[in-house]
C-alpha positions as CSV (number, residue, x, y, z in Angstrom):
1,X,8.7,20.8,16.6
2,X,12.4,21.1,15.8
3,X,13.7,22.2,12.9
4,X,17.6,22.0,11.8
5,X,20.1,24.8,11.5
6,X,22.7,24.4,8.7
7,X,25.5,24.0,10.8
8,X,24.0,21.1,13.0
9,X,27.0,18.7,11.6
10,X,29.5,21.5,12.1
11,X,28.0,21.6,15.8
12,X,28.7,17.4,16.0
13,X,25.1,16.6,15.5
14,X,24.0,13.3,13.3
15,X,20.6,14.1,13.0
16,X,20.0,10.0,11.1
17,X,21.4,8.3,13.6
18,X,19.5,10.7,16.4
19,X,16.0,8.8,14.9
20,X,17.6,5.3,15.0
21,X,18.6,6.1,18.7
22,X,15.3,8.1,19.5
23,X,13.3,4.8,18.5
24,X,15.3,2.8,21.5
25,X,14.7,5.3,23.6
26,X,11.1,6.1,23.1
27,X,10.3,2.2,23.4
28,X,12.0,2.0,27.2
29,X,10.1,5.3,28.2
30,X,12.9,7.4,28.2
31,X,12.5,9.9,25.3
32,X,9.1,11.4,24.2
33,X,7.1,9.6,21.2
34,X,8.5,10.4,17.9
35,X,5.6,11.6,15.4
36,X,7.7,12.3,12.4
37,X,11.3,12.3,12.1
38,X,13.0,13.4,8.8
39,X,16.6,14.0,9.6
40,X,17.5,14.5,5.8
41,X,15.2,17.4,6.4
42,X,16.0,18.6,9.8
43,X,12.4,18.1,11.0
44,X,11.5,16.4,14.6
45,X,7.8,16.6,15.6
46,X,7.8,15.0,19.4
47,X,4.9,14.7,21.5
48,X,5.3,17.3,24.5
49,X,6.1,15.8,28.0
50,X,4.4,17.6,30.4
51,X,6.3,17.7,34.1
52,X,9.2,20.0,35.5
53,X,13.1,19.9,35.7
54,X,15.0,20.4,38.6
55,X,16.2,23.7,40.7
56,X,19.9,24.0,41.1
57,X,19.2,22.9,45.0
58,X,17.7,20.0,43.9
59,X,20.0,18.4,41.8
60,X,22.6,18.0,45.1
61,X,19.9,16.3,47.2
62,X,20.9,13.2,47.9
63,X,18.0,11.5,46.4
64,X,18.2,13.1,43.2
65,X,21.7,12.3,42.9
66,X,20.9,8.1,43.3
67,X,18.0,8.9,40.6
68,X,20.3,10.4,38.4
69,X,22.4,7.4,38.9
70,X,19.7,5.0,38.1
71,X,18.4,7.3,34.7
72,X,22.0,6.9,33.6
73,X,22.1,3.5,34.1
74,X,18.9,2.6,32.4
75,X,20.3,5.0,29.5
76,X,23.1,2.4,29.0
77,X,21.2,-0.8,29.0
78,X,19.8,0.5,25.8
79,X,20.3,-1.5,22.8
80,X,22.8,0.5,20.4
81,X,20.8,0.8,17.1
82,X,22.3,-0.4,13.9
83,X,25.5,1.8,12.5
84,X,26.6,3.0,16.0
85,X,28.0,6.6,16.3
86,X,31.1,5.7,17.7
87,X,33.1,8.6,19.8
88,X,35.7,9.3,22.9
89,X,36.9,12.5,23.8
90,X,39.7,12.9,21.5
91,X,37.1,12.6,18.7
92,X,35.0,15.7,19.7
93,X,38.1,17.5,20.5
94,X,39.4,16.4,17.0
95,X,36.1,17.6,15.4
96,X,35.6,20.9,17.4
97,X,38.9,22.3,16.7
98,X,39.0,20.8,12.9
99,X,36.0,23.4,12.6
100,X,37.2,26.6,14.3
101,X,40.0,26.0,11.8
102,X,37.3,26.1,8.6
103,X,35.4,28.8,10.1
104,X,39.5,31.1,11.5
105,X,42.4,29.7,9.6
106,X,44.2,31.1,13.1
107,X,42.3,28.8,15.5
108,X,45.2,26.2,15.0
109,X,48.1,29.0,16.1
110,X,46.1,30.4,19.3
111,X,45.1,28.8,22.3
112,X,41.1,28.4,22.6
113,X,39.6,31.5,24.7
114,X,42.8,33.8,23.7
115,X,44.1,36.0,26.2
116,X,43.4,33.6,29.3
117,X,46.8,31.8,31.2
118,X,47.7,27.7,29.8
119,X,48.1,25.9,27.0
120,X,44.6,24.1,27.0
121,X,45.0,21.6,24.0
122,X,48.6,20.6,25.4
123,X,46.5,19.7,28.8
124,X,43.9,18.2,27.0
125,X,46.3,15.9,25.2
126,X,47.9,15.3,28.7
127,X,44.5,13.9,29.9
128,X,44.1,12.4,27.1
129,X,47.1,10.0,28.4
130,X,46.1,9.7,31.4
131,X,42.9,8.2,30.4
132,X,44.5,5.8,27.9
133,X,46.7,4.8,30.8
134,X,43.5,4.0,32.7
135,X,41.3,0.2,32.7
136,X,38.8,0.7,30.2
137,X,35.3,0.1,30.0
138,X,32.6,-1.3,27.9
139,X,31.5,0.8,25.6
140,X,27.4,1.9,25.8
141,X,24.9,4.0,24.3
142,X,25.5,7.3,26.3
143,X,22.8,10.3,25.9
144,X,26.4,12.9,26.1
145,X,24.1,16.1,27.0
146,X,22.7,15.3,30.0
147,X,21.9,18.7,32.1
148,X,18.3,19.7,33.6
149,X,16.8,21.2,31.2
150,X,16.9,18.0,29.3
151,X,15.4,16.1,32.0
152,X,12.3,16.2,32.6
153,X,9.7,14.8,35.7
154,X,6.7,13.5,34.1
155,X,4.0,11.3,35.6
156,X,5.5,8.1,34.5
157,X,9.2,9.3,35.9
158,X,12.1,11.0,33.8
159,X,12.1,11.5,30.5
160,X,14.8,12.7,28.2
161,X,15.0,15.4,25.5
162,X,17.5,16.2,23.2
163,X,19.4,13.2,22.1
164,X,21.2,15.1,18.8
165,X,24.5,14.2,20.7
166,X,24.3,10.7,21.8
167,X,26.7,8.7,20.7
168,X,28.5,5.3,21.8
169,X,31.6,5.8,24.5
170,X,32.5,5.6,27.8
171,X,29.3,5.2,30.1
172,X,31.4,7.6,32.5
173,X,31.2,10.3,29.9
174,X,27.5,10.6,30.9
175,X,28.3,11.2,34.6
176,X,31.0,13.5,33.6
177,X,28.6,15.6,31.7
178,X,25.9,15.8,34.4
179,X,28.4,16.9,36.7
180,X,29.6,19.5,34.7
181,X,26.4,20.8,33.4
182,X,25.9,21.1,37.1
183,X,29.3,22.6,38.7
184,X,28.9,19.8,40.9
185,X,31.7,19.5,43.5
186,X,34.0,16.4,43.2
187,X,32.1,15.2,46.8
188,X,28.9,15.0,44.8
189,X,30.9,13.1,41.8
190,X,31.6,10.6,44.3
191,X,28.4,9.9,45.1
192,X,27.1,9.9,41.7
193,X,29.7,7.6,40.8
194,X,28.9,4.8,43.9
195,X,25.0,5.4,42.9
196,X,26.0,4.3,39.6
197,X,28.4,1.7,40.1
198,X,26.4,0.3,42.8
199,X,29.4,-0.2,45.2
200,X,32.3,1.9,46.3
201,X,34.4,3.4,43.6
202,X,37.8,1.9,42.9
203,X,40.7,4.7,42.2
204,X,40.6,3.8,38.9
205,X,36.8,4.1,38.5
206,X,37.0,7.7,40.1
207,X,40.3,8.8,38.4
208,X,38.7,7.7,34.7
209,X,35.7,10.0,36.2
210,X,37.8,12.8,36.9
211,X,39.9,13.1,33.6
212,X,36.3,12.8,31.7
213,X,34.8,15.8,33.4
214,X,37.8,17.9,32.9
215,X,37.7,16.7,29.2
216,X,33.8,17.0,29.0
217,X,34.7,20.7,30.3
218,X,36.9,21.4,27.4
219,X,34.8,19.6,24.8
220,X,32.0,21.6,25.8
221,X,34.3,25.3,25.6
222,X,35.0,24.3,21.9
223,X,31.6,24.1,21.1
224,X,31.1,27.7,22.7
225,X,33.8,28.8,20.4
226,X,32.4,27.0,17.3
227,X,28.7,28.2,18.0
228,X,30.1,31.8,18.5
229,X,31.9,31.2,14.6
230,X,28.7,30.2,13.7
231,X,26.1,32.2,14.5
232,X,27.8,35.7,15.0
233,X,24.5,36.8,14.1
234,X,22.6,35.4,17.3
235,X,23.2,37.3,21.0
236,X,25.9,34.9,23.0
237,X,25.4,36.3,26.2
238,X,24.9,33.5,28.2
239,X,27.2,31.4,26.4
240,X,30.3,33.5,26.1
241,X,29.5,33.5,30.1
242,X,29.4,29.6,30.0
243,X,33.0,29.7,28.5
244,X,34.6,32.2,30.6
245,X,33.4,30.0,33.6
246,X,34.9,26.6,31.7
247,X,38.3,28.5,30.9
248,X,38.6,29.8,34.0
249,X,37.8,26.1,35.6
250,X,40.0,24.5,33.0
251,X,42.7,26.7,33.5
252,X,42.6,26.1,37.7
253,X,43.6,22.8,36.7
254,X,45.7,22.1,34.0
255,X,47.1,18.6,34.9
């Protein structure tokens, strides 16, 4: 059972179109059954998956990493329901920092995480061009929060929770997020990225990966700042250490 929070759009969730996509999902095997979804009301009622997700050491085993390639993969040959969710990076960016500035007025004359070295929004937009000068690629139906605890190892194979976030984009983004939900070394991106691709990356194929996990990193520190506007009331403690970590990685490199 899941119920809503008031500030699940301020957080970038669309809980409607999260029961459209769930429906897609559920009928390839990749999300749990749906018993009742009222997004109007904020309610989810899912069947539980029983299984396990994956140790830290087991998400850089070679084998996991090809299956991780193939879950993605199978991910993006979904159907996109009607009234896609259409997004890119500069659109979360956009809708992240449009809300620190309705929760602080000052969030639009400080840099995000205050005190620490950079200018990150003036490296952000500098990524942002670099990925615009990049080949693009078909847009897909991407599940945008993919980390272990939302994967989990059934009977019948991998199953995914949590679809609030999904969206249509880059099919990239999704290998972005799973390598930066899992601090995995750009070594390890390469290999996700050939598992995926199914051949030897191109430059351009790992350079477009490359500007989205630096972007996924930043999209992911505004929504620590946001949540912490949010929810003052509710002990941060993990993820004010979660956006130290991204600063700090962010900050490292800039360009």
């Amino acid at each position: 059972l899941r119920v809503s929070t008031p500030y699940a759009a301020e957080l970038g969730i669309d809980r409607e179109w999260e029961c459209r996509v769930l429906g897609r999902a559920e009928a390839a095997g990749l999300a749990p059954r749906v018993e009742c979804c009222e997004p109007r009301q904020g309610i989810l009622v899912a069947r539980w998956v029983a299984g396990g997700t994956w140790t830290p050491a087991q998400v850089g085993h070679s084998d996991n990493i090809e299956c991780i390639a193939q879950l993605a993969r199978r991910i993006h040959a979904l159907p996109v329901p009607q009234g896609a969710r259409m997004m890119n990076p500069a659109a979360w960016i956009a809708h992240y920092r449009d809300a620190l500035v309705r929760h602080d007025p000052r969030a639009d004359r400080r840099p995000i995480r205050a005190g620490l070295p950079g200018r990150p929004q003036s490296a952000a937009d500098a990524r942002l061009g670099a990925l615009a000068l990049l080949p693009p690629a078909a847009p897909v139906l991407c599940h945008s929060d993919l980390h272990p605890q939302n994967v989990v190892f059934g009977a019948h194979g991998p199953v995914l929770l949590d679809w609030e976030y999904a969206h249509v984009s880059d099919p990239l983004w999704d290998l972005a997020g799973w390598s930066c939900n899992n601090d995995l070394c750009a070594d390890t991106r390469r290999l996700l990225l050939a598992g995926y691709l199914g051949r030897q990356p191109s430059p351009e194929d790992s350079a477009r990966l490359e500007q989205l996990v630096w972007l996924y990193d930043y999209v992911c520190l505004l929504w620590c700042e946001v949540y912490a506007k949010l929810r003052p009331d509710v002990p941060g403690d993990a993820i004010s250490a979660r956006a130290q970590l991204l600063a700090q990685r962010l900050d490292a490199n800039p360009r």
